[in-house]
N, C-alpha and C positions, 0 to 999 in steps of 0.2 A: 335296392331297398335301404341299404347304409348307409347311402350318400344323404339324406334330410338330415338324418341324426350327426353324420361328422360335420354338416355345415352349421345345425346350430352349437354342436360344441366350441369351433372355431370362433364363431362371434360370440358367444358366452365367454371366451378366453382373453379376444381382442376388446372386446368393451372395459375390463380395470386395464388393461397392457396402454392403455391410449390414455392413464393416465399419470402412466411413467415419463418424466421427462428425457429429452434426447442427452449422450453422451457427451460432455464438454472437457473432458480434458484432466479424470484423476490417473494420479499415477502410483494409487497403493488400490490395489485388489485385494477384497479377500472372499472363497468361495467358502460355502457354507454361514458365512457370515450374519445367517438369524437363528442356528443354532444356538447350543445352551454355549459354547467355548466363542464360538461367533460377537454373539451378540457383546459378552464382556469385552474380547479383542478391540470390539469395534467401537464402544462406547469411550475405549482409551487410546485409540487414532483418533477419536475426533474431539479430542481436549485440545488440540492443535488446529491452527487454522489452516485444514487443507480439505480439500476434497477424497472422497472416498469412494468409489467403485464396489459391488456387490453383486455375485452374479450367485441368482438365486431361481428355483423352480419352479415358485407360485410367488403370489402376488404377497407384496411385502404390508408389512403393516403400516399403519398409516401414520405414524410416531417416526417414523422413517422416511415416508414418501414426501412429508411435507418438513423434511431437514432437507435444507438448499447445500448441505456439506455432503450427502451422500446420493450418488447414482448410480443405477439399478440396470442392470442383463437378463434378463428374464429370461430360463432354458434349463438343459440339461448338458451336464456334464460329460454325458455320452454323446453329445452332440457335437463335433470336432467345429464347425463353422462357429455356434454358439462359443465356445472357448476360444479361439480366435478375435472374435467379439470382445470376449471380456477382458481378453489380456493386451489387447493391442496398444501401446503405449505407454502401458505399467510399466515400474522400477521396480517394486518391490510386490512378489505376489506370496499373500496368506494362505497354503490351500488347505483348508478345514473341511473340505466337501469331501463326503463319503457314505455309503449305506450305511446304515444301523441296524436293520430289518427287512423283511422280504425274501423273496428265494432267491437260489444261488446269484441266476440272472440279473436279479436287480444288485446283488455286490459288484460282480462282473463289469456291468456297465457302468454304474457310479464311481467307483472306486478304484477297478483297475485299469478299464479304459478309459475313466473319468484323468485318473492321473498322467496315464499316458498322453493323453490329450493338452495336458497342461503343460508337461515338460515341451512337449516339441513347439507350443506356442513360446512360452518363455525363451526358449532358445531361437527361435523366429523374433525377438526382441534384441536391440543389439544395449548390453548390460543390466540386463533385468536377473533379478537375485529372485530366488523361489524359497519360501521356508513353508518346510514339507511336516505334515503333522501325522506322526506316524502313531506307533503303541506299541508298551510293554507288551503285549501279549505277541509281539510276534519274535520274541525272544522262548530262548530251551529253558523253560521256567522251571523244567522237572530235573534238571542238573544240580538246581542250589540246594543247601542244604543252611544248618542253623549257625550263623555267623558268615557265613559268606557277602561278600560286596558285589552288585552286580551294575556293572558298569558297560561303557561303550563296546569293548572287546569279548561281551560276552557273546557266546553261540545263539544262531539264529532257529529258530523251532524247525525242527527236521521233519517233524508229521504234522505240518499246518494245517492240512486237510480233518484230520483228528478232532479239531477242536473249534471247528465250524465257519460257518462263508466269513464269519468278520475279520478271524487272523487270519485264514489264507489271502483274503485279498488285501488286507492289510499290509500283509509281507509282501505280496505280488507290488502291489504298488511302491513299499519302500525298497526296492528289488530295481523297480524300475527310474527312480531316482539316482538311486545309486551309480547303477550302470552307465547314468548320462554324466552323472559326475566324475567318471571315471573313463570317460574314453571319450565324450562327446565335450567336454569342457562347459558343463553347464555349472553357472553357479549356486549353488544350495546347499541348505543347511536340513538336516529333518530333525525333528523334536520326537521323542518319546514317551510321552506324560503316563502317568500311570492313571490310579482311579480315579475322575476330576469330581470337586465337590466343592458345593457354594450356594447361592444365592441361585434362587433355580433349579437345582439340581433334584432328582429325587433320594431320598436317604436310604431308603430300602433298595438296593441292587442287586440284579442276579448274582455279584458275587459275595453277599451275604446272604440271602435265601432265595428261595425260586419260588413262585404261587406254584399249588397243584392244585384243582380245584376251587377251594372254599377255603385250602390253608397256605399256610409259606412253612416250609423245608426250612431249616436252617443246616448251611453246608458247616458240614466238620462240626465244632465242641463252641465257638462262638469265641474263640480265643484268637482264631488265626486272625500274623497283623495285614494288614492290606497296606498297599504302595498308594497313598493318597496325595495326594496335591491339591493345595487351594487353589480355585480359579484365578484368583486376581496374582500368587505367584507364577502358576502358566502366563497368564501374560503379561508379567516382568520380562520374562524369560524370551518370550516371542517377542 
């Protein structure tokens, strides 16, 4: 009795997918890339006349589909074939793709297997460079105190689990970057960006208040300062 329903979901899928053009030959990836960090990234790769690569989960918007600079992977990041797909002949891979919401499962797959996924394709690349986008949050944030500088060398969150699926698989995945830069010879860099804010963004974040109901919580005295970054210096930086 399932099988009617998964075959018209399939052609519900394949009808926009057929009207993705075929791959020809970019050699900057970047996943996540219609995100909010995405989208900017991507808007400042293609000030240059090159093509652009984007392996994305649903159908891209059409402001996109019909830029003859950028070609589209349609999949999932837990999908190791699919990733294979998107990185095959990249130099340089962006990888912005990860959960933001959903249950553990869905962090798990995006993010920590999504990443896994990515390094072993890029290392399947002979000189393809990976710049990994990691977060603040998967640092020992409860060690600092007032005047302290927290830099590269700081300690990494010992209870990731504590503080829910986005830092542990966050760290799980910058964990597993690492490891390959360090024993596997992969080349990469990971970035750390703290709270990003811009053009797009929402300005009310859980880490200024939380909805409960009908209201927002505001956390702490409304004093505390937050680790911000503008988007367009994230991607200076990238």
């Amino acid at each position: 009795w399932p099988e009617p329903a998964a075959q018209h979901a399939d052609r519900q899928k394949q009808r926009p997918m057929a009207r993705i053009p075929a791959l020809t030959g970019a050699d900057v990836l970047v996943t996540g890339g219609t995100g909010f960090i995405g989208r900017h990234l991507l808007k400042r790769l293609l000030e240059k006349p090159r093509r652009v690569r984007v392996l994305t989960r649903s159908e891209p918007p059409q402001e996109l589909l019909s830029n003859d600079q950028v070609e589209f992977v349609v999949g999932d990041l837990g999908d190791p074939q699919t990733v294979d797909r998107a990185v095959a002949g990249e130099k340089i891979v962006y990888h912005l793709g990860a959960a933001m919401k959903g249950p553990a499962e869905d962090f798990e797959r995006a993010t920590e297997l999504g990443t896994q996924h990515i390094v072993e394709a890029v290392l399947r690349q002979k000189n393809a460079r990976l710049v990994h986008i990691s977060s603040l949050s998967v640092l020992h944030s409860s060690l600092a105190r007032a005047g302290d500088i927290i830099d590269e060398s700081w300690p990494l969150e010992p209870h990731a689990e504590r503080r829910g699926s986005y830092t542990l698989y966050k760290l799980r995945a910058e964990q597993i970057v690492s490891a390959a830069v360090r024993d596997r010879g992969l080349q990469a860099i990971i970035i750390r960006p703290g709270q990003v804010f811009g053009s797009g963004a929402e300005l009310l974040t859980p880490a200024v208040a939380r909805r409960i109901g009908s209201r927002f919580i505001v956390l702490g005295d409304g004093s505390v300062p937050l680790p911000l970054i503008y988007v367009e210096d994230l991607v200076d930086a990238l």
